[in-house]
C-alpha atoms as a printed R data frame, in Angstrom:
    type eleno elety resid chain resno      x       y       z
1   ATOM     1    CA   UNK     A     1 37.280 162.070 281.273
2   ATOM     2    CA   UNK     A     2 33.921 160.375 279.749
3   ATOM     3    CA   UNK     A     3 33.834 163.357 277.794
4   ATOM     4    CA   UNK     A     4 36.906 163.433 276.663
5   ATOM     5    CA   UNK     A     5 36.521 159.871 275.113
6   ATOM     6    CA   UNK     A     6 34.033 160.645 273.540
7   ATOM     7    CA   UNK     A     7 35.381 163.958 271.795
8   ATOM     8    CA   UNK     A     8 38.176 161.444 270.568
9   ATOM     9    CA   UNK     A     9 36.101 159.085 269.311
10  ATOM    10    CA   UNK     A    10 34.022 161.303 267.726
11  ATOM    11    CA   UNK     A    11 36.921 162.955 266.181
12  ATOM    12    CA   UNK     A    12 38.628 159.695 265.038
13  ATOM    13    CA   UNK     A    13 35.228 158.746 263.411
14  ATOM    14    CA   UNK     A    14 35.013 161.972 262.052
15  ATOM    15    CA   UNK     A    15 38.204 162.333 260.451
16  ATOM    16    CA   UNK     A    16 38.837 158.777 259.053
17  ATOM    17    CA   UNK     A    17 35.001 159.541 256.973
18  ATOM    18    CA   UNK     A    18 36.679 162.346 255.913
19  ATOM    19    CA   UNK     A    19 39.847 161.139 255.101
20  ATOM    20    CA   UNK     A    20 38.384 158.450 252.935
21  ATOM    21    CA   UNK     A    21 37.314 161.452 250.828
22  ATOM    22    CA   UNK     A    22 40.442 163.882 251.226
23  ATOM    23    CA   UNK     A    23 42.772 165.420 249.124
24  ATOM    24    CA   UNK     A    24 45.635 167.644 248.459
25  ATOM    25    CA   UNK     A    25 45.319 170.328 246.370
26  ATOM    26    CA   UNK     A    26 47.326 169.557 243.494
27  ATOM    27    CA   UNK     A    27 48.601 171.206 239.954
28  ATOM    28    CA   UNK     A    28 49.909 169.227 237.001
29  ATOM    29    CA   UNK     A    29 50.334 169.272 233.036
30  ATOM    30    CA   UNK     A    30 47.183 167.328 232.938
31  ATOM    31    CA   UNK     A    31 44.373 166.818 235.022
32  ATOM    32    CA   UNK     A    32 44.700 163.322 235.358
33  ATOM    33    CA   UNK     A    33 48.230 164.019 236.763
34  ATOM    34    CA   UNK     A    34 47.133 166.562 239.378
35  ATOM    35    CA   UNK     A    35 44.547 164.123 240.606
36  ATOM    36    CA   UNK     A    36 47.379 161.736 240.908
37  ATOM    37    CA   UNK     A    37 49.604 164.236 242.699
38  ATOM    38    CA   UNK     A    38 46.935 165.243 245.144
39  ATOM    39    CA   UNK     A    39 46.408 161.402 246.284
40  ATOM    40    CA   UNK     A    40 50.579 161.384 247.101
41  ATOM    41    CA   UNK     A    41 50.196 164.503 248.410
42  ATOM    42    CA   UNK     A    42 47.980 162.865 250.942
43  ATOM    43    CA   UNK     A    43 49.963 159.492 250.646
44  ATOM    44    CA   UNK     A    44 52.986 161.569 252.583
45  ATOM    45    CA   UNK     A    45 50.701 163.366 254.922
46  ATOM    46    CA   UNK     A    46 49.777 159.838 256.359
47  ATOM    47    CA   UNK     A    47 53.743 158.347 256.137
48  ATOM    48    CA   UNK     A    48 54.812 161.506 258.354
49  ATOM    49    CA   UNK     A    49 51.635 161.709 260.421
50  ATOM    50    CA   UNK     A    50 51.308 165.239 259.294
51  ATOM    51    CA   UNK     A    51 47.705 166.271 260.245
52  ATOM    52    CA   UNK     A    52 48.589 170.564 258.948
53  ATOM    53    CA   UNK     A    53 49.630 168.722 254.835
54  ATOM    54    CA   UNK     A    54 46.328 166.481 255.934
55  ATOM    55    CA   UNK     A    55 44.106 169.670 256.117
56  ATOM    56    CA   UNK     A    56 46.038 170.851 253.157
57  ATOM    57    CA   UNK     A    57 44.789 167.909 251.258
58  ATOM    58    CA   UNK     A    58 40.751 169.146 251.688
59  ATOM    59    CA   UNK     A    59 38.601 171.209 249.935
60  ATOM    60    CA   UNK     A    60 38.675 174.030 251.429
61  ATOM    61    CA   UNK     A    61 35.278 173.516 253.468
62  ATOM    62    CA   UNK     A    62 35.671 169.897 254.424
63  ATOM    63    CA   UNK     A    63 38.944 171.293 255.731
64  ATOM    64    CA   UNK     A    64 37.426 173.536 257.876
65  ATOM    65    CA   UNK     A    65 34.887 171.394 259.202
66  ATOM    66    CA   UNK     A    66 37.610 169.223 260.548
67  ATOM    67    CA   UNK     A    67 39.698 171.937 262.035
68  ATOM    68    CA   UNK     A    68 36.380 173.022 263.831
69  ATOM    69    CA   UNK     A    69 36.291 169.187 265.158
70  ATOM    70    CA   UNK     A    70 40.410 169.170 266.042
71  ATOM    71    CA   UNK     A    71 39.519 172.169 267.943
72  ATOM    72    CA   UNK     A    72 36.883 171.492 270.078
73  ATOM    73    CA   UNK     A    73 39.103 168.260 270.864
74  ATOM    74    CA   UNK     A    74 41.750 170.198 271.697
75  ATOM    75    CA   UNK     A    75 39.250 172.275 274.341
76  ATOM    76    CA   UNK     A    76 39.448 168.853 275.948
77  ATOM    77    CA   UNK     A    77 42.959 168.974 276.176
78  ATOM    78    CA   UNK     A    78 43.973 166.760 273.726
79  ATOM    79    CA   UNK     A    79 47.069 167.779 271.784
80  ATOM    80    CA   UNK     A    80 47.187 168.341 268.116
81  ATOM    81    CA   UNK     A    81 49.919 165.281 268.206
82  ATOM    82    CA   UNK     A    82 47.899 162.926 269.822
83  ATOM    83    CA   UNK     A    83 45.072 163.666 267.660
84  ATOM    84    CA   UNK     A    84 47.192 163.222 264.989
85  ATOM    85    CA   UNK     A    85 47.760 159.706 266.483
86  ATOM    86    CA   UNK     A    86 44.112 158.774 267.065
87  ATOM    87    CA   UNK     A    87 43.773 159.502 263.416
88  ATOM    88    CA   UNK     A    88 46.435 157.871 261.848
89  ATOM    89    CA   UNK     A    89 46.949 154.701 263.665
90  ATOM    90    CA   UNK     A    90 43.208 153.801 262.566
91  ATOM    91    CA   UNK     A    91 44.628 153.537 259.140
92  ATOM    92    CA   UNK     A    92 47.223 150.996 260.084
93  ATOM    93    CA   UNK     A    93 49.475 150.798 263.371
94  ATOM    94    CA   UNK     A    94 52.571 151.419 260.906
95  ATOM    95    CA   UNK     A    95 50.971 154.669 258.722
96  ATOM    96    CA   UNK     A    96 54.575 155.011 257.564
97  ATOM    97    CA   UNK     A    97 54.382 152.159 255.465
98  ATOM    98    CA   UNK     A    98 50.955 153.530 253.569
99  ATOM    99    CA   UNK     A    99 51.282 153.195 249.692
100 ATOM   100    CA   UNK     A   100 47.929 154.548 247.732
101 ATOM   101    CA   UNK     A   101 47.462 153.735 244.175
102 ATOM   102    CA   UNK     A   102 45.197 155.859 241.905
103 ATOM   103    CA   UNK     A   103 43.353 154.297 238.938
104 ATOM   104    CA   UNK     A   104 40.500 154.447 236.991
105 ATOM   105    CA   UNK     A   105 40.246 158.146 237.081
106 ATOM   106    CA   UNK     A   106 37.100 159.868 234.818
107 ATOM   107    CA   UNK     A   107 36.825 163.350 234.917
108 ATOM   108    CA   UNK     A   108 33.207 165.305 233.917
109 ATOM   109    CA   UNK     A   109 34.416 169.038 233.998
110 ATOM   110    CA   UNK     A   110 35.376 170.407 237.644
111 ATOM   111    CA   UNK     A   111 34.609 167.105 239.105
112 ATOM   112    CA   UNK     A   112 36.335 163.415 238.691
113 ATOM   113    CA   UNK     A   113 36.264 160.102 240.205
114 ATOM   114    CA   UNK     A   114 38.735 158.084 241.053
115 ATOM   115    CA   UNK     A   115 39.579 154.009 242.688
116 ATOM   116    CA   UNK     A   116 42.207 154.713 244.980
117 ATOM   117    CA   UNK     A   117 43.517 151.642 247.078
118 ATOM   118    CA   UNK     A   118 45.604 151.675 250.275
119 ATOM   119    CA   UNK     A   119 48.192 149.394 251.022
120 ATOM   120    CA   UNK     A   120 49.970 149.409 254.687
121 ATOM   121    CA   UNK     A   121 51.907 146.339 256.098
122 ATOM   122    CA   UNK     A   122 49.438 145.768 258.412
123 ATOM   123    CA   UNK     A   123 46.031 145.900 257.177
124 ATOM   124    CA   UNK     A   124 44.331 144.600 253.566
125 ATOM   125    CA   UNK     A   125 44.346 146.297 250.580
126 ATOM   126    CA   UNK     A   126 41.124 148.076 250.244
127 ATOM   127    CA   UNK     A   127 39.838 150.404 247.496
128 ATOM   128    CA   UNK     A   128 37.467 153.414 247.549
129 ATOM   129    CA   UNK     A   129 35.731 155.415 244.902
130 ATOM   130    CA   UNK     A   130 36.766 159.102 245.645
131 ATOM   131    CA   UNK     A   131 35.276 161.970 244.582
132 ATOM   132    CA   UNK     A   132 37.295 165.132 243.730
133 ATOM   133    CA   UNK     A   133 36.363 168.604 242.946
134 ATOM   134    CA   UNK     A   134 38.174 171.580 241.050
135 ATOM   135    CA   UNK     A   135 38.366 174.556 242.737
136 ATOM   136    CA   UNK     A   136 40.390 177.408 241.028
137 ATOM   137    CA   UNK     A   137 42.165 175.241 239.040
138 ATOM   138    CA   UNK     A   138 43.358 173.098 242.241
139 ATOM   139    CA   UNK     A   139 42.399 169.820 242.447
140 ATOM   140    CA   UNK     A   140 41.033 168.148 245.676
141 ATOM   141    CA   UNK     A   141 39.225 165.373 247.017
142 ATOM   142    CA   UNK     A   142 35.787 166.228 247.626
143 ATOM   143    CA   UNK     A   143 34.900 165.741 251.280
144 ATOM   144    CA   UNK     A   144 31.390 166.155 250.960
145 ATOM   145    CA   UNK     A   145 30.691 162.803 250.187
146 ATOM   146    CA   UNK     A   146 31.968 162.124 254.070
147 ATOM   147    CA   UNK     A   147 28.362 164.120 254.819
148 ATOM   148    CA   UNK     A   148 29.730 166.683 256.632
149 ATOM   149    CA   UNK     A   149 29.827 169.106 253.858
């Protein structure tokens, strides 16, 4: 059981550093607007609690990094759902309510930056820098700034 505990702890700590840098991979007419779609690509992955559109949201190495965690968690005998809880109720205890806003996007080339905030009902607003990478013409956010990459 202790080590169960902390295989979910680990995991939580491990996915919200990663989610802070997540994407979806995204298409639009513009850049900017794909960067923009893959931030409410992930906006919906946290409203439905969808950890698969989560993954979906990665690079495609950050993504696999955390499917190697989710695994090993799952050796433990934790579900995919309640992962999925773990996860999302450290964003807010209502994740349905999330709203993320994207601003201040610059893009240099394959790579851009952008201020995203999240808003829930039940926590502050707070803002991050993220960084996101183009990868085949797909944009997502980069998730090796989380240092697992």
């Amino acid at each position: 059981m202790k080590a169960m505990k902390k295989v979910s702890a680990l995991l939580i700590a491990v996915l919200l550093s990663v989610a802070i840098f997540a994407g979806c991979g995204g298409t639009g007419t513009s850049d900017e607007d794909a960067i923009k779609e893959v931030v409410a690509q992930f906006e919906k992955s946290v409203q439905t609690q969808n950890i698969d559109d989560m993954l979906k949201c990665f690079d495609p190495d950050s993504a696999a990094e955390v499917q190697t965690v989710i695994d090993q968690a799952s050796e433990f005998g934790m579900t995919k759902d309640e992962i999925a809880s773990s996860f999302f109720s450290q964003l807010s205890s209502n994740p349905s309510s999330a709203k993320f806003t994207t601003e201040n996007i610059v893009i240099d080339g394959e790579t851009a930056t952008a201020d995203v905030t999240l808003n829930a009902d039940d926590v502050e607003d707070s803002t991050s820098e993220l960084t996101f990478k183009k990868i085949d013409g797909t944009w997502y956010i980069d998730g090796s700034g989380s240092g697992l990459a």
